[in-house]
N, C-alpha and C positions, 0 to 999 in steps of 0.2 A: 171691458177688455182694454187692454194697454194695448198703445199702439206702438208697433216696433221700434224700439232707440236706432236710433244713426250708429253704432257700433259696428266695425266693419266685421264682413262676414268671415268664418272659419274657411279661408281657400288659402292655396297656398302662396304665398306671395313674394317676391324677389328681395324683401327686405332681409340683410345679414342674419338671420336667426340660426342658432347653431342645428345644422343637419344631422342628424344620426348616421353617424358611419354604418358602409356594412360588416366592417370589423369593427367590432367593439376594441376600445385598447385596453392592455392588458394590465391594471391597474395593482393589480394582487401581486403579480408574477416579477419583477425584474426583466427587464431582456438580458442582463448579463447571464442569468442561469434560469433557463426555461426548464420548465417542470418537466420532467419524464412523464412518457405518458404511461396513466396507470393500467398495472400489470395485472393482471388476475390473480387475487391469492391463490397462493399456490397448493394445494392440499397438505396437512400435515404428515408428515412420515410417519410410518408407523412405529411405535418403540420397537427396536431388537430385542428377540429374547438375549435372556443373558447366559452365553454358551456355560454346559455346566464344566465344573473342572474334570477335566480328562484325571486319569488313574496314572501318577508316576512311572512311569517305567522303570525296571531295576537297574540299577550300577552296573554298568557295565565293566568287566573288568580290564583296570587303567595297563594300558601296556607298560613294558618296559622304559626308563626313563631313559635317553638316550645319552651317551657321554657327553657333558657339558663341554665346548670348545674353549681353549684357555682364555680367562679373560686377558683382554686388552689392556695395556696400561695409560691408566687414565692421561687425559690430556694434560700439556701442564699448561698451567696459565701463561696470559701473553705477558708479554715484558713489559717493565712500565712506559706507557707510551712517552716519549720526550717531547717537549715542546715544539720542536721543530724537525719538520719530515722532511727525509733525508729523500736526495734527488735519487734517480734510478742510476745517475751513473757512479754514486759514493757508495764505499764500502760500508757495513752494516758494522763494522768495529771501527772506534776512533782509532788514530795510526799512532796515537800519542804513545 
């Protein structure tokens, strides 16, 4: 029989050895964006039937078109704008 080595015994002892947290850290995950917790898949919808096509209706008939109101006369275009805007208190025609 061997007699027991001088190795010290498996107890625990106050030398720095790393402690096992009771939270593990979270090595996988980032703490900037924590995983959602997961969701339960959610069951599949079922396919909609696909509505059949309905039966056109018949044309109804179109009333009477109603008198068109005269047209308007088109806008005219703006004037070419000048370099320089003129103040609120100047007339809009030079006095020349």
């Amino acid at each position: 029989m061997r007699t027991p080595s001088p190795e010290p015994t498996k107890e625990p002892s106050p030398s720095p050895s790393p402690v096992p947290s009771p939270e593990p850290p979270c090595e996988l995950t980032p703490p900037s964006t924590p995983t959602p917790p997961p969701r339960e898949p959610s069951p599949e919808p079922e396919p909609e039937p696909e509505p059949e096509p309905e039966p056109e209706p018949e044309p109804e008939p179109e009333p009477e078109p109603e008198p068109e109101p005269e047209p308007e006369p088109e806008p005219q275009p703006p004037p070419p704008t000048e370099p320089r805007r003129k103040s609120k208190g100047e007339c809009c025609f030079p006095l020349h």
